[in-house]
LOPA-112504 format. One record per residue (C-alpha): chain; residue in one letter; x, y, z negated; residue number from 1. Coordinates in Angstrom, 3 decimals. Layout:
BEGIN
chain=A&resn=a&c1=X&c2=Y&c3=Z&resi=NUM
...
END
This chain:
BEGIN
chain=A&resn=x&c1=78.334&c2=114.259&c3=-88.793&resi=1
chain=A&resn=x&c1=78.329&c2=111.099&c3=-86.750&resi=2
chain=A&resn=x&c1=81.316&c2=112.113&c3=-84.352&resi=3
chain=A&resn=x&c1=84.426&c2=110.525&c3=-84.363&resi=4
chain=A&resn=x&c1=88.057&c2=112.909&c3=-85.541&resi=5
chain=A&resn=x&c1=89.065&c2=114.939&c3=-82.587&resi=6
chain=A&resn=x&c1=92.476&c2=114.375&c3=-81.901&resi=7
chain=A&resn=x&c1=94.508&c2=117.825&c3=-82.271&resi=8
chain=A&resn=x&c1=96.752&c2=120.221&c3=-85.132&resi=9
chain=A&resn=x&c1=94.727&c2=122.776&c3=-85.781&resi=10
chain=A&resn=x&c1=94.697&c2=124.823&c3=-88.470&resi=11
chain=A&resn=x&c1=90.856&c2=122.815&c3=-89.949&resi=12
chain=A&resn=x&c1=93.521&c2=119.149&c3=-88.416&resi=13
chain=A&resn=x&c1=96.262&c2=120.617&c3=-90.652&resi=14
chain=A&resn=x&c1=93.310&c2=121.401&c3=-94.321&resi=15
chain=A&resn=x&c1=93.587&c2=118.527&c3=-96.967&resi=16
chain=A&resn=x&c1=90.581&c2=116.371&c3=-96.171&resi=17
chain=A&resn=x&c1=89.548&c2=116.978&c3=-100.381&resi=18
chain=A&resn=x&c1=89.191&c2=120.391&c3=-99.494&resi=19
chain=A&resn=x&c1=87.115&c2=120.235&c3=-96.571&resi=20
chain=A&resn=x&c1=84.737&c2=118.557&c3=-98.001&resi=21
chain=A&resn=x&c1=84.838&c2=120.157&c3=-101.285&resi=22
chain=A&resn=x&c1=83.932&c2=123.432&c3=-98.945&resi=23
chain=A&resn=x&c1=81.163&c2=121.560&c3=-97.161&resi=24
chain=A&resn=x&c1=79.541&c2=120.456&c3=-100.509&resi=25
chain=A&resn=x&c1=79.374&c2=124.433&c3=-101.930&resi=26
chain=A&resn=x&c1=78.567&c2=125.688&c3=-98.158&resi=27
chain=A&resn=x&c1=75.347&c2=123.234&c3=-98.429&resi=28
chain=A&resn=x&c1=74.667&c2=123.878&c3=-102.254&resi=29
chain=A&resn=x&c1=74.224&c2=127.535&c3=-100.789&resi=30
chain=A&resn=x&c1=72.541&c2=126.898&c3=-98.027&resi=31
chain=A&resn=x&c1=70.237&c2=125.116&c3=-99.357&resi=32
chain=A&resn=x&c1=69.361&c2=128.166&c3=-102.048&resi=33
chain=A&resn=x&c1=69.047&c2=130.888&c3=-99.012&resi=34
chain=A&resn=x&c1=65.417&c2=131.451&c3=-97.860&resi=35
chain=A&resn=x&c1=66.164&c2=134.057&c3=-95.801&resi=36
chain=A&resn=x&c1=66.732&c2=133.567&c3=-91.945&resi=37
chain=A&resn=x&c1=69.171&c2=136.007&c3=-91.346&resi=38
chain=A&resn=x&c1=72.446&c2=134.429&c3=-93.951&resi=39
chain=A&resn=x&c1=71.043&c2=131.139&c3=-92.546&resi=40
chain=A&resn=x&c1=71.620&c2=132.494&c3=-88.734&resi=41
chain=A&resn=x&c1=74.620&c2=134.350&c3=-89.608&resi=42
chain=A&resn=x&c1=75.852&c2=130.573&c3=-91.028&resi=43
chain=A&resn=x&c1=75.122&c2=128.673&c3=-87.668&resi=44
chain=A&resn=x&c1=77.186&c2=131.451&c3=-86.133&resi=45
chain=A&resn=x&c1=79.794&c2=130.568&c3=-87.847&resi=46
chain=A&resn=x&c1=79.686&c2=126.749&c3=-87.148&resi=47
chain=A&resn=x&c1=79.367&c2=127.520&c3=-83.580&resi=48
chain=A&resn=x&c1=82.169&c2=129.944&c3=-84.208&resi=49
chain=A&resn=x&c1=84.443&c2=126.990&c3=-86.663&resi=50
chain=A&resn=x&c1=83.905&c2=124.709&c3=-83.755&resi=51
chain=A&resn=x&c1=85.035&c2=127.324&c3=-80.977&resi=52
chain=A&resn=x&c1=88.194&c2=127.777&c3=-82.806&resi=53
chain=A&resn=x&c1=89.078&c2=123.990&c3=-81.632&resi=54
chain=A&resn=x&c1=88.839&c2=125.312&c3=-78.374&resi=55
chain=A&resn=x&c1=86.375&c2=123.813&c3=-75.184&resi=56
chain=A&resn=x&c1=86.757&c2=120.604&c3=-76.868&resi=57
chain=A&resn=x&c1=85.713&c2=121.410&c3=-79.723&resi=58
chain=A&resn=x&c1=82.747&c2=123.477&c3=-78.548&resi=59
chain=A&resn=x&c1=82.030&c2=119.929&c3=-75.953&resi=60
chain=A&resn=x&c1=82.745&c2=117.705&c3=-78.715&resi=61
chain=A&resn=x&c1=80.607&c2=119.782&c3=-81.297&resi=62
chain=A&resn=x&c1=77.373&c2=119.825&c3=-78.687&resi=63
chain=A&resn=x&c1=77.799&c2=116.093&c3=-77.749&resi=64
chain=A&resn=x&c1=77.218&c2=115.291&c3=-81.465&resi=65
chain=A&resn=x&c1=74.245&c2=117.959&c3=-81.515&resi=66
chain=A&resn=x&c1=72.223&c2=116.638&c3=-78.957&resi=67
chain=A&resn=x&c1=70.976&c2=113.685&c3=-80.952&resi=68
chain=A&resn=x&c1=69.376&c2=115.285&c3=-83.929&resi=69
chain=A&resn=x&c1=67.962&c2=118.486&c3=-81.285&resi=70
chain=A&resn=x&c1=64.843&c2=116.711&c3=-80.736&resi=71
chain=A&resn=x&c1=64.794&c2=115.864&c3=-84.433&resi=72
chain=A&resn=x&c1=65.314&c2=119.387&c3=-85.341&resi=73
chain=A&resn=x&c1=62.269&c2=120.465&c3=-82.560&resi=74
chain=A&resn=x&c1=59.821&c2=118.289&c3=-83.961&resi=75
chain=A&resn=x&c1=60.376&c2=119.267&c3=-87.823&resi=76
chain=A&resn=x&c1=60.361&c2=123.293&c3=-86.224&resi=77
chain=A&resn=x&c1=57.025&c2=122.315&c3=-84.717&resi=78
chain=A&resn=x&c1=55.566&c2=120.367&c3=-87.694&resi=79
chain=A&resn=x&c1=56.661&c2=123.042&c3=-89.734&resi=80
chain=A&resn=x&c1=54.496&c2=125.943&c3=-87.112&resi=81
chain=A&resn=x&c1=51.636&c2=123.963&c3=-87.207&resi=82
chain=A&resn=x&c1=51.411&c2=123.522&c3=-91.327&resi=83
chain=A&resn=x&c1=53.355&c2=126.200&c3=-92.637&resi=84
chain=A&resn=x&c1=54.233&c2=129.841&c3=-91.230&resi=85
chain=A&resn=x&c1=56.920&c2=130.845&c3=-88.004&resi=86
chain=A&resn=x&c1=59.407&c2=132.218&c3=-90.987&resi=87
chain=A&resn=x&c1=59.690&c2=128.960&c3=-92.218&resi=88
chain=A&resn=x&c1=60.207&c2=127.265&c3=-89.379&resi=89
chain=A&resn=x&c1=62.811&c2=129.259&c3=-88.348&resi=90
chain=A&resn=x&c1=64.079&c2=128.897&c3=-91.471&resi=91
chain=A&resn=x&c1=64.309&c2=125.443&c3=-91.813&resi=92
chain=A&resn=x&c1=65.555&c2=124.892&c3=-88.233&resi=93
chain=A&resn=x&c1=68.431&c2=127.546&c3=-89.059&resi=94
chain=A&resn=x&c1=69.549&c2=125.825&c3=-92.321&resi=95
chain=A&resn=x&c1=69.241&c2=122.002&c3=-90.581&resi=96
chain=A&resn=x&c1=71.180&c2=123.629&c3=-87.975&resi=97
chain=A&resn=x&c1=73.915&c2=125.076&c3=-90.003&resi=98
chain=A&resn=x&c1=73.813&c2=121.767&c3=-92.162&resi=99
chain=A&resn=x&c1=74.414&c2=119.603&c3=-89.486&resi=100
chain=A&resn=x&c1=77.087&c2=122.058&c3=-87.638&resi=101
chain=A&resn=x&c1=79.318&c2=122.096&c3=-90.466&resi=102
chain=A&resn=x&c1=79.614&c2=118.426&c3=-91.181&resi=103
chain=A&resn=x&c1=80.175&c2=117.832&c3=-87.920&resi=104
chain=A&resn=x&c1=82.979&c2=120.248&c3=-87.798&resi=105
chain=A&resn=x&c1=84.358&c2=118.595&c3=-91.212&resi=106
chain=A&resn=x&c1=84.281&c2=115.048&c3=-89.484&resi=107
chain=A&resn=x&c1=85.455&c2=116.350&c3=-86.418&resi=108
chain=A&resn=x&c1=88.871&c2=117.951&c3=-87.921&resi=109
chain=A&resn=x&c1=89.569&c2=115.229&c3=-90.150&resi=110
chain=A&resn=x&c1=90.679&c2=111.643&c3=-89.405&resi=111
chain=A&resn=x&c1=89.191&c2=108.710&c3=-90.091&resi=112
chain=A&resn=x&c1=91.897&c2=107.213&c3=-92.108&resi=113
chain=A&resn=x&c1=92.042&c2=110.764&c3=-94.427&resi=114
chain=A&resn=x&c1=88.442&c2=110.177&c3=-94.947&resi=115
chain=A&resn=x&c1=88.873&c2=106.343&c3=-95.975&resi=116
chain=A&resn=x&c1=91.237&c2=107.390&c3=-98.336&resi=117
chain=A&resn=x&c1=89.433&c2=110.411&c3=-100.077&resi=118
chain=A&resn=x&c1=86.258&c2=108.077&c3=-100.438&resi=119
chain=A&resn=x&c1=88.248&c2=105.366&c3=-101.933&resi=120
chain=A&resn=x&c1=90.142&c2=108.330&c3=-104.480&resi=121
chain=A&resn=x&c1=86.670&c2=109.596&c3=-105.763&resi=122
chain=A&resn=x&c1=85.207&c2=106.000&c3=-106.041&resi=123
chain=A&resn=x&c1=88.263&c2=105.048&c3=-107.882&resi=124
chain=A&resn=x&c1=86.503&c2=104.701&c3=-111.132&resi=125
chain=A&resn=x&c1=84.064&c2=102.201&c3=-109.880&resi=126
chain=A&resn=x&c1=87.048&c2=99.643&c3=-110.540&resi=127
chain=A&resn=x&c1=86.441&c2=100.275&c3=-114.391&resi=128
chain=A&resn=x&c1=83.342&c2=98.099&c3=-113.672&resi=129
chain=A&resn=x&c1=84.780&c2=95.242&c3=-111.479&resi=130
chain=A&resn=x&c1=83.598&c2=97.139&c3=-108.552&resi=131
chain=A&resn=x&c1=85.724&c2=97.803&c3=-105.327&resi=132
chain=A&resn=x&c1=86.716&c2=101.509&c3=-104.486&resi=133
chain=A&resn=x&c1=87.117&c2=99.724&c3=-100.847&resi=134
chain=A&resn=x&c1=83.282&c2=99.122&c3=-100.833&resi=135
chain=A&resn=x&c1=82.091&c2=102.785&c3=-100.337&resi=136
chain=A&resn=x&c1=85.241&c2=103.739&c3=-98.499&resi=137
chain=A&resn=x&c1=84.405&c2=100.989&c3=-95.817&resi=138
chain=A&resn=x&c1=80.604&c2=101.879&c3=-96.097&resi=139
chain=A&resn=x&c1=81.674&c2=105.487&c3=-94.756&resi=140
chain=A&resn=x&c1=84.046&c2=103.774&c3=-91.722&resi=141
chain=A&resn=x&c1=81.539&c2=101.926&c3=-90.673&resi=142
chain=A&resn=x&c1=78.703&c2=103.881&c3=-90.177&resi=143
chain=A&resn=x&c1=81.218&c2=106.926&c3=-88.351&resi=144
chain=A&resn=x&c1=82.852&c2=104.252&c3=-86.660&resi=145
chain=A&resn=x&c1=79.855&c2=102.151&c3=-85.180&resi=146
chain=A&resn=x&c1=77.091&c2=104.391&c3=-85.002&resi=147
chain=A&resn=x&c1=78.750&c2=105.593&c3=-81.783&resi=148
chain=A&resn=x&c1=79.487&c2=101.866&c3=-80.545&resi=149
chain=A&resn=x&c1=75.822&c2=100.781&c3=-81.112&resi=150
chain=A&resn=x&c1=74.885&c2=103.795&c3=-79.261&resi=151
chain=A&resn=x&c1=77.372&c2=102.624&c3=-76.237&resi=152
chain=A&resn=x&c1=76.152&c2=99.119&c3=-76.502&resi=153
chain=A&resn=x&c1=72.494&c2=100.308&c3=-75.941&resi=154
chain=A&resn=x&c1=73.249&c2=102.276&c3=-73.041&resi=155
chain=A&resn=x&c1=75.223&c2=99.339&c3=-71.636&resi=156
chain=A&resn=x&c1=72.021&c2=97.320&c3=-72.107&resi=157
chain=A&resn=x&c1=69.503&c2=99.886&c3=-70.346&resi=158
chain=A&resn=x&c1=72.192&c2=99.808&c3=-67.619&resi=159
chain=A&resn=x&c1=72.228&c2=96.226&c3=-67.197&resi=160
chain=A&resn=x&c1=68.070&c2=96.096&c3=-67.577&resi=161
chain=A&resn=x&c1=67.886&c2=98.898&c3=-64.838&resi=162
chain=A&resn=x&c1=70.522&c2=96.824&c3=-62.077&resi=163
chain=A&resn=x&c1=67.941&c2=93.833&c3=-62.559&resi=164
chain=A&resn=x&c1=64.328&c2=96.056&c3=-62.739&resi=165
chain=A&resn=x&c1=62.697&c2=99.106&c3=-61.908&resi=166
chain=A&resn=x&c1=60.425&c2=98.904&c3=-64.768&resi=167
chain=A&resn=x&c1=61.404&c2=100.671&c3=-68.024&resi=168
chain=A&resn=x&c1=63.040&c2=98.955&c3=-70.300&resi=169
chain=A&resn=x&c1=61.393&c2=99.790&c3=-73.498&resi=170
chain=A&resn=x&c1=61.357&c2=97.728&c3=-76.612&resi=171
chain=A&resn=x&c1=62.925&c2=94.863&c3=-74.348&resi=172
chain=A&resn=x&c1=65.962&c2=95.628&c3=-75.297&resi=173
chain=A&resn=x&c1=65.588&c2=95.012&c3=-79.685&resi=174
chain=A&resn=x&c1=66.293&c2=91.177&c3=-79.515&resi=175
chain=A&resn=x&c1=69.356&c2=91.911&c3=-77.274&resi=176
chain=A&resn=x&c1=70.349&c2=94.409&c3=-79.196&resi=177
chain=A&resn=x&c1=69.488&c2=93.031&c3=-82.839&resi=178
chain=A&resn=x&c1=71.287&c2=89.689&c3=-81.611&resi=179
chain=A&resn=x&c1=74.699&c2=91.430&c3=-80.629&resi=180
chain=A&resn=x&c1=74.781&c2=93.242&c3=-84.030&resi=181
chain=A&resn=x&c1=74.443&c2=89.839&c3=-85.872&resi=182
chain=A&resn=x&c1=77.098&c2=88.740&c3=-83.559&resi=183
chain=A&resn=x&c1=79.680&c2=91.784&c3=-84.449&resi=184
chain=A&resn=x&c1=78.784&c2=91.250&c3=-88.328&resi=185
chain=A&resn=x&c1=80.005&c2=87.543&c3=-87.792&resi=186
chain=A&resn=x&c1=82.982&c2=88.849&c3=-86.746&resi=187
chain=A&resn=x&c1=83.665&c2=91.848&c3=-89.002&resi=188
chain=A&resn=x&c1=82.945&c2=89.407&c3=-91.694&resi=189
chain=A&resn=x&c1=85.436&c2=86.922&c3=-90.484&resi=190
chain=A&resn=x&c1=88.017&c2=89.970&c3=-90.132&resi=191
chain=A&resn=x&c1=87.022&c2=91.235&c3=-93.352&resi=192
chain=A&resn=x&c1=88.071&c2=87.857&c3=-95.053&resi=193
chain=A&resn=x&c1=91.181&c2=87.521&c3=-93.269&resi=194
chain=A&resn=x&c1=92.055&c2=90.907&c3=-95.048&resi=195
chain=A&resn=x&c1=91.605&c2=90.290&c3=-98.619&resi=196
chain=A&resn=x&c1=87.960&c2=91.118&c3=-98.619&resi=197
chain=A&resn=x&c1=86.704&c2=93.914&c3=-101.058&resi=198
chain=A&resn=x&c1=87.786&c2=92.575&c3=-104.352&resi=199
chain=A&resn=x&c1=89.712&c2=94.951&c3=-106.556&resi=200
chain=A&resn=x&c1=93.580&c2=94.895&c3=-106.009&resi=201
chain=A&resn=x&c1=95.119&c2=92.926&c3=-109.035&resi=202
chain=A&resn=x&c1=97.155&c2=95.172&c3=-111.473&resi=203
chain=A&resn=x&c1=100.187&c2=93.524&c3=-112.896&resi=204
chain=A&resn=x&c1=101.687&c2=94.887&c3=-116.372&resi=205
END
């Protein structure tokens, strides 16, 4: 879910980004209601098999955002053996799994400006209020757009530790990286400002 668009005109590329996610929404509604392993495998088949249709990159791009949440998914399989039954296990790892798959897919297919814009359509009604549509719309950018950076910019860091030491870095590298975030949120305040902020556009009569 974290990935950025993958550039391309597919057929997914080429799906309205409402319905996309309108299909993700009832795909996990149903998911969610399945306690039976075998519709639950037979839906991470077809993420796999949605992400395949992208072709390698897809399949490399899909995998890439996978590997993250694997050892997330492992541990909750091996809580769940150790408290509950192998069934369930499987079956939660299958429907995390499928979960997971198909947003990625979703987020992979569709651009980030598309999903801007359908945030900002459904939270249109929050102007009513006095409350920006803009506000969720950027919430969603954001977090898609600089989960990946922050992930970069730690790497960058354990790079730079392991040129100066042999010794693991560790939790060394918090006040570096907590200090560079409040750095970037100077500036993507500052940017933010220069462009109108988040206040509701004024309607003229």
């Amino acid at each position: 879910m974290l990935s950025l668009a993958l550039p391309g005109t597919s057929w997914a590329h080429r799906l309205p980004a409402g319905v996309k996610f309108g299909a993700l929404a009832l795909a996990m509604a149903v998911l969610v209601a399945f306690d039976d392993p075998w519709p639950l495998a037979a839906a991470a088949l077809i993420a796999v098999g949605l992400h395949a249709t992208l072709g390698p990159r897809g399949l490399r791009a899909g995998a890439v955002a996978m590997r993250p949440i694997a050892w997330i998914i492992g541990l909750i399989v091996i809580w769940q053996l150790l408290t509950g039954t192998p069934r369930e296990a499987l079956v939660l790892g299958l429907r995390i799994f499928s979960m997971v798959g198909l947003a990625t897919f979703v987020t992979l297919t569709t651009p980030l400006p598309d999903l801007i814009a359908l945030v900002e359509r459904l939270a249109a009604p929050l102007a009513r209020f006095g409350l920006s549509p803009r506000l969720p719309a950027l919430a969603v950018a954001m977090v898609l757009r600089f989960i990946p950076v922050l992930r970069g910019r730690m790497e960058m860091l354990a790079l730079a530790w392991r040129a100066r030491s042999r010794k693991r870095p560790g939790p060394r590298l918090i006040v570096p990286m907590v200090l560079s975030l409040l750095d970037d949120s100077d500036h993507l305040a500052e940017a933010l400002r220069a462009r109108g902020g988040l206040t509701p556009p004024v309607r003229r009569n």
